[in-house]
Residue frames relative to the residue before (quaternion, step in Angstrom):
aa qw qx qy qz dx dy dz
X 1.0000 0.0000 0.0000 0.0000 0.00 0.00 0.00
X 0.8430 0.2982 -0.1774 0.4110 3.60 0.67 -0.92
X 0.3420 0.6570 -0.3766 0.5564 2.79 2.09 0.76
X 0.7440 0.5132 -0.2234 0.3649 3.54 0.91 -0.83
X 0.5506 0.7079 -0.2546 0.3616 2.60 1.83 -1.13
X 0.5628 0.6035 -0.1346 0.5485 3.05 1.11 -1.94
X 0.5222 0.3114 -0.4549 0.6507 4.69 -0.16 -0.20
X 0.6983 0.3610 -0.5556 0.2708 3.54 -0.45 -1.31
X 0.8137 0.3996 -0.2666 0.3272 3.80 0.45 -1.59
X 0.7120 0.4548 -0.3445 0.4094 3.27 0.97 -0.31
X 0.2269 0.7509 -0.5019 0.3644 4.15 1.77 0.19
X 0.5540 -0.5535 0.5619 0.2665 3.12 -1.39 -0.17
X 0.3032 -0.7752 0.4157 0.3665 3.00 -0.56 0.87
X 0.2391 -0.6924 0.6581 0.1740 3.91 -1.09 0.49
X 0.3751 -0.7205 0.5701 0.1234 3.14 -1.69 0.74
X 0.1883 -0.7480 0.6316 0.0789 3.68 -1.11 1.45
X 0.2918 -0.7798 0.5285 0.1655 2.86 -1.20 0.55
X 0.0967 -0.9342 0.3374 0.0640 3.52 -0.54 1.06
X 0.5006 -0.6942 0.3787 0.3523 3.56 -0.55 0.49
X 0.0767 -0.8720 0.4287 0.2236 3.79 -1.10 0.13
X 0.3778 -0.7715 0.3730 0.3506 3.24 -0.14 1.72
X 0.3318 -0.6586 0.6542 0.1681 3.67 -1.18 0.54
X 0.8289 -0.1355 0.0180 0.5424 3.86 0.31 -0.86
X 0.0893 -0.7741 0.6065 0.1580 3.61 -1.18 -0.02
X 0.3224 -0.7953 0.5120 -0.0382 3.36 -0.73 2.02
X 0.6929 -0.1085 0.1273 0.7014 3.74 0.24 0.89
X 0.7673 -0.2746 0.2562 0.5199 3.83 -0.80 -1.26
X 0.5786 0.4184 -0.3887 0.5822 3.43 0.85 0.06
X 0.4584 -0.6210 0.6206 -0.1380 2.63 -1.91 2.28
X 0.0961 0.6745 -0.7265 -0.0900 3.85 -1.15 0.69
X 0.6272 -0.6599 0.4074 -0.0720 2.41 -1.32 1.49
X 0.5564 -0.6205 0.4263 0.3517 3.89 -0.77 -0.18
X 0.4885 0.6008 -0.1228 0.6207 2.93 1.62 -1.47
X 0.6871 0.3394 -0.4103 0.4943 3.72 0.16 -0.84
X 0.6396 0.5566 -0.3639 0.3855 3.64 0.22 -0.80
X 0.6931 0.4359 -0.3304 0.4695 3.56 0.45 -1.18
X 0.7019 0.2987 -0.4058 0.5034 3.82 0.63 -0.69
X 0.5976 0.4860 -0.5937 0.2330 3.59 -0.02 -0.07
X 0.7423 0.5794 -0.2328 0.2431 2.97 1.02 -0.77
X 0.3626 0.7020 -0.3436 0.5076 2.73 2.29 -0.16
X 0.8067 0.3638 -0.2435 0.3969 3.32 0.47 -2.07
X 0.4198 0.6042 -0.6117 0.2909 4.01 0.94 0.05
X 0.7290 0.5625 -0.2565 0.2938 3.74 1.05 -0.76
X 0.7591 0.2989 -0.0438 0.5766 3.38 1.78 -0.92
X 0.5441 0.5978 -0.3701 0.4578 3.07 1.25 0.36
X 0.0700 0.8250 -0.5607 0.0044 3.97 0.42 0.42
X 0.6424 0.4524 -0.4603 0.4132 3.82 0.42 -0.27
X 0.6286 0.5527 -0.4988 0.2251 3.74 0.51 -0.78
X 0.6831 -0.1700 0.5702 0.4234 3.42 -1.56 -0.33
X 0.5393 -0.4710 0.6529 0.2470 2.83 -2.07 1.36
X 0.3531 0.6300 -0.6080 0.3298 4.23 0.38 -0.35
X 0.8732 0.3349 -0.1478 0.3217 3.48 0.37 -1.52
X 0.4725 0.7060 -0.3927 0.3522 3.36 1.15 0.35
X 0.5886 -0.6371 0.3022 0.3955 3.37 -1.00 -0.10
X 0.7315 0.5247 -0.3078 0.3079 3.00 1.92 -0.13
X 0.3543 0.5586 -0.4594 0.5928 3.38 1.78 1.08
X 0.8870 -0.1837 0.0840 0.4153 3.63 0.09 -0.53
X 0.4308 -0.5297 0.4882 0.5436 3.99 -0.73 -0.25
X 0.8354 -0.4026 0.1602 0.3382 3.35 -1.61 -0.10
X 0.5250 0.6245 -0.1761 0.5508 2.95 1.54 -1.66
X 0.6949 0.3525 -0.4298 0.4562 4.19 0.23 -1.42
X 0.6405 0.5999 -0.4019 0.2613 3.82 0.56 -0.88
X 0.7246 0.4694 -0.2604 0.4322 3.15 0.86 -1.37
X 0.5196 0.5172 -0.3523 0.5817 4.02 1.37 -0.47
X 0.6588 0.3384 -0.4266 0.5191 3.78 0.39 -0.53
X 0.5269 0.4740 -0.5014 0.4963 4.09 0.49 -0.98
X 0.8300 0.3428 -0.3461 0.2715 3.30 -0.68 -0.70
X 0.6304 0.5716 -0.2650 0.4535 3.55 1.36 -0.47
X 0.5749 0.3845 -0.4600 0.5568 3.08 1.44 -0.64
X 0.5716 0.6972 -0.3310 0.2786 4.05 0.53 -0.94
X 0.6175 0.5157 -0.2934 0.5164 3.41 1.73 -0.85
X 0.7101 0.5947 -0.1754 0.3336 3.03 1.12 -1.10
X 0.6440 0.2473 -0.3536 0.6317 3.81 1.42 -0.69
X 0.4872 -0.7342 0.4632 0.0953 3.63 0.51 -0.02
X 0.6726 -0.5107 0.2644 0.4656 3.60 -0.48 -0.54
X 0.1611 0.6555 -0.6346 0.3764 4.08 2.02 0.86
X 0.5569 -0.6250 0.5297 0.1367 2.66 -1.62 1.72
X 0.5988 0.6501 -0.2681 0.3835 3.84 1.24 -1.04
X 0.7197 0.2229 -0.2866 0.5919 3.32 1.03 0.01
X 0.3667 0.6263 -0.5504 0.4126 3.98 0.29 0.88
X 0.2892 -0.6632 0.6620 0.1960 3.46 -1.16 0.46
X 0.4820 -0.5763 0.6324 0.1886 2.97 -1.84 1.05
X 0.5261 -0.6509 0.5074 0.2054 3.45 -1.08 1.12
X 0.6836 0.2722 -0.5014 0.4551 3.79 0.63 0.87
X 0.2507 0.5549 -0.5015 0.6146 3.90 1.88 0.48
X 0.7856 0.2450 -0.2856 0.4911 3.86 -0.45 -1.02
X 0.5742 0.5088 -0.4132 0.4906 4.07 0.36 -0.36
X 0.7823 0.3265 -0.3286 0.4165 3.35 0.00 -1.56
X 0.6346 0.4778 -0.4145 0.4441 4.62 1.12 -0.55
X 0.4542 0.6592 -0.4191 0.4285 3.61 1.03 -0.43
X 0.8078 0.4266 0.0136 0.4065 3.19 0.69 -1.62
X 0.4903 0.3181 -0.4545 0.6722 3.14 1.60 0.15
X 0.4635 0.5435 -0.5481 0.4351 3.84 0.14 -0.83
X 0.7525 0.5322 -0.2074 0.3279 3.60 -0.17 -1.37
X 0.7305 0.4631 -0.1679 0.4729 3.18 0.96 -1.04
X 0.6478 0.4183 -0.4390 0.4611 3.96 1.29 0.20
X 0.6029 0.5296 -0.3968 0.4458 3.66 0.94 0.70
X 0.6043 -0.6684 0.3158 0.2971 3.19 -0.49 1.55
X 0.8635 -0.0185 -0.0118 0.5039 3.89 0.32 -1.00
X 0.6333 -0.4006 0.4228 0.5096 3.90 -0.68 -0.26
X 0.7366 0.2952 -0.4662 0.3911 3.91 0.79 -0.08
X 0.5050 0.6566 -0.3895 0.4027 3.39 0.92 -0.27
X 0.4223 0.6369 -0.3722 0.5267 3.68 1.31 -1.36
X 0.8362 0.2890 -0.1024 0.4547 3.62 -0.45 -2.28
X 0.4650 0.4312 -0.5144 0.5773 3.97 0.54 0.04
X 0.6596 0.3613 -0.3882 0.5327 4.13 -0.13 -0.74
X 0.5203 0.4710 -0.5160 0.4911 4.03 -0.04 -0.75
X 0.8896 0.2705 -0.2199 0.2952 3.17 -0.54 -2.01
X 0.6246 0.4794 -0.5178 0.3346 3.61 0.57 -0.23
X 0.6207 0.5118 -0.2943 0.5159 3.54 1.08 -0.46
X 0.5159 -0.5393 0.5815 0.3238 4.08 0.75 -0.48
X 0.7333 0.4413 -0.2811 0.4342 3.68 0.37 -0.28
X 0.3466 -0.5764 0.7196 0.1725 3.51 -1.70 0.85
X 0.6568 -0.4783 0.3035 0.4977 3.53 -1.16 -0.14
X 0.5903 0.5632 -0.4275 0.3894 3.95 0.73 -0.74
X 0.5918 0.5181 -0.3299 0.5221 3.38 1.12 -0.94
X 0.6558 0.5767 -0.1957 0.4462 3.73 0.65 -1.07
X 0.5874 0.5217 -0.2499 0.5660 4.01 1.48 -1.23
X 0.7183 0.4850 -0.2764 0.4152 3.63 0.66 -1.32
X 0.6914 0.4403 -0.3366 0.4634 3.58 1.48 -0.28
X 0.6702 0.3752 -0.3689 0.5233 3.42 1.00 -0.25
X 0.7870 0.2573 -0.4640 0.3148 3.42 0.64 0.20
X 0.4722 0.5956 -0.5412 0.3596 3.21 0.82 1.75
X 0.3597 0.7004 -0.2919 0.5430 2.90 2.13 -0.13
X 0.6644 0.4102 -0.2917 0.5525 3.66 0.56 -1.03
X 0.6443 0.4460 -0.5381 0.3105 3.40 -0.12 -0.91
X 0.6799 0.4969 -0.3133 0.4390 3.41 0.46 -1.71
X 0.7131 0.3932 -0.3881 0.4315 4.05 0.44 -0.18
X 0.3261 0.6800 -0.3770 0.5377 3.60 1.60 -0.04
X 0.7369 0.3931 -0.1543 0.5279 3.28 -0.57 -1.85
X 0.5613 0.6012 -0.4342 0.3673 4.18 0.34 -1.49
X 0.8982 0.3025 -0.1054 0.3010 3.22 -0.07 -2.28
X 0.7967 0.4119 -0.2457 0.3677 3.24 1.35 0.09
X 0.5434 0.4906 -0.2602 0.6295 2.65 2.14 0.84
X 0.5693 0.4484 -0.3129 0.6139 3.59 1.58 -0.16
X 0.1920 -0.7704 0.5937 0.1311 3.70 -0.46 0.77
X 0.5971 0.5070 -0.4785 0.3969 3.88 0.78 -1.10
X 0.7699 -0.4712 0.3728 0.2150 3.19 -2.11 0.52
X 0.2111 -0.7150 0.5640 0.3551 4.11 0.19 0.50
X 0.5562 0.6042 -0.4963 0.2815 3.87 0.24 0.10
X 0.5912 0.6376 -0.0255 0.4933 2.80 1.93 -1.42
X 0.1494 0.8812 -0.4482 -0.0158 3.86 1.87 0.00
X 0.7468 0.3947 -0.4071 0.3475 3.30 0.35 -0.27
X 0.5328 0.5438 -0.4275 0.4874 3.51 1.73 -0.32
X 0.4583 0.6297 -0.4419 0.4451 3.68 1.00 -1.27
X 0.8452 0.4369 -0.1481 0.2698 3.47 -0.19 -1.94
X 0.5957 0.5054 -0.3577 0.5117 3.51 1.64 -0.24
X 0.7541 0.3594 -0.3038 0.4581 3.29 0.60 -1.12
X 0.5569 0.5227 -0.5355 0.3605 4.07 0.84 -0.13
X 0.3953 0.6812 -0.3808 0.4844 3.90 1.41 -0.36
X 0.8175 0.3548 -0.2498 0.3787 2.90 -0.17 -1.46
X 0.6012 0.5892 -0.2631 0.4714 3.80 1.19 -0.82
X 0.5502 0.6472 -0.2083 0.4848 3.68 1.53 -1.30
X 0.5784 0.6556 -0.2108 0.4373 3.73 1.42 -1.94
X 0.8583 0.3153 -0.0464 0.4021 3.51 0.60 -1.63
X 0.5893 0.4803 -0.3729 0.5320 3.30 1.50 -0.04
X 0.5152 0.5330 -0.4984 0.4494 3.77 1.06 -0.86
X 0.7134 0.6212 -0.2298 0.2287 3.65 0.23 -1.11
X 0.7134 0.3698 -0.1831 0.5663 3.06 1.69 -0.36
X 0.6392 0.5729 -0.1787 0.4810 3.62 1.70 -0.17
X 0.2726 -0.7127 0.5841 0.2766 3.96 0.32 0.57
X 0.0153 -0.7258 0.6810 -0.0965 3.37 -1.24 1.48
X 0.0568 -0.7278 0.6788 -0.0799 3.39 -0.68 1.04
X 0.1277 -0.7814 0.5979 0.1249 3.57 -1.40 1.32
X 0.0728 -0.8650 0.4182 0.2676 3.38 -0.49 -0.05
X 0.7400 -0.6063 0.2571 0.1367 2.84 -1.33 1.19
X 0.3402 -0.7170 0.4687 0.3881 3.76 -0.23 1.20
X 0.4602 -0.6572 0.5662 0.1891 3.51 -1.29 0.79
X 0.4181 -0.6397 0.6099 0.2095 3.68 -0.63 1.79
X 0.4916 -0.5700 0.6474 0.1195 3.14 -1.84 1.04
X 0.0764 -0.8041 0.5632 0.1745 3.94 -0.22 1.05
X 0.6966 -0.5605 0.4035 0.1945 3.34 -1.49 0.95
């Protein structure tokens, strides 16, 4: 045993790589990593809802509002996506990248293959589910759309424990 102990301290040391949680919405955690790709997919995403733009929230407020709306529709089948809805956005996703290395250069900077990549857009859909059938104003009308999804966002935060957390100062 104190043989084992001793390899462990004397191993090399190896580097992990960790994630930093930014908020936590009920039980569901956003991530650092989530941020950095939304902010990616605000650029190559073109089907989604104005929700996901920049002119509803920054990356970080979106992904806290996704997940609030997510608490809210819960596990109602009526807001799930059908797996050729999450195929056919993949595949547009896929299509704003010039060649197949550019595509797998976006994955890897982000950690993600495409299944990893599906499971995010089809949390994206849900929340545009639950959105359009909770947002009544006209989407033509985006800036009406984008007021009244607020005002829906206002009354759902209120019922959902939200907890940021607090970047961690660098000590001297």
């Amino acid at each position: 045993m104190r043989l084992a102990l001793l390899l462990l301290c004397l191993s090399p040391a190896r580097a992990e790589v960790f994630d930093r949680v930014v908020a936590q919405i009920q039980q569901q955690l956003v991530l650092a990593s989530e941020v950095h790709l939304e902010a990616a997919l605000e650029e190559r995403d073109h089907d989604a809802l104005p929700f996901w733009t920049g002119r509803h929230a920054d990356a970080t407020g979106r992904l806290v509002d996704a997940s609030v709306v997510r608490v809210a529709a819960g596990d109602i089948g009526l807001y799930q996506p059908e797996e050729a809805e999450v195929a056919a956005r993949l595949e547009a996703v896929r299509h704003t990248f010039v060649d197949r290395a550019e595509w797998e250069s976006f994955l890897g900077q982000h950690g993600l293959d495409e299944a990893a990549l599906g499971r995010v857009l089809r949390r994206r859909l849900m929340v545009e589910r639950f959105l359009r059938r909770n947002v009544t104003a006209d989407l033509a009308d985006e800036a009406k759309w984008l007021e009244e999804c607020r005002g829906l966002l206002v009354q759902l935060r209120g019922r959902i424990r939200i907890r940021r957390v607090p970047l961690m100062e660098k000590s001297p």
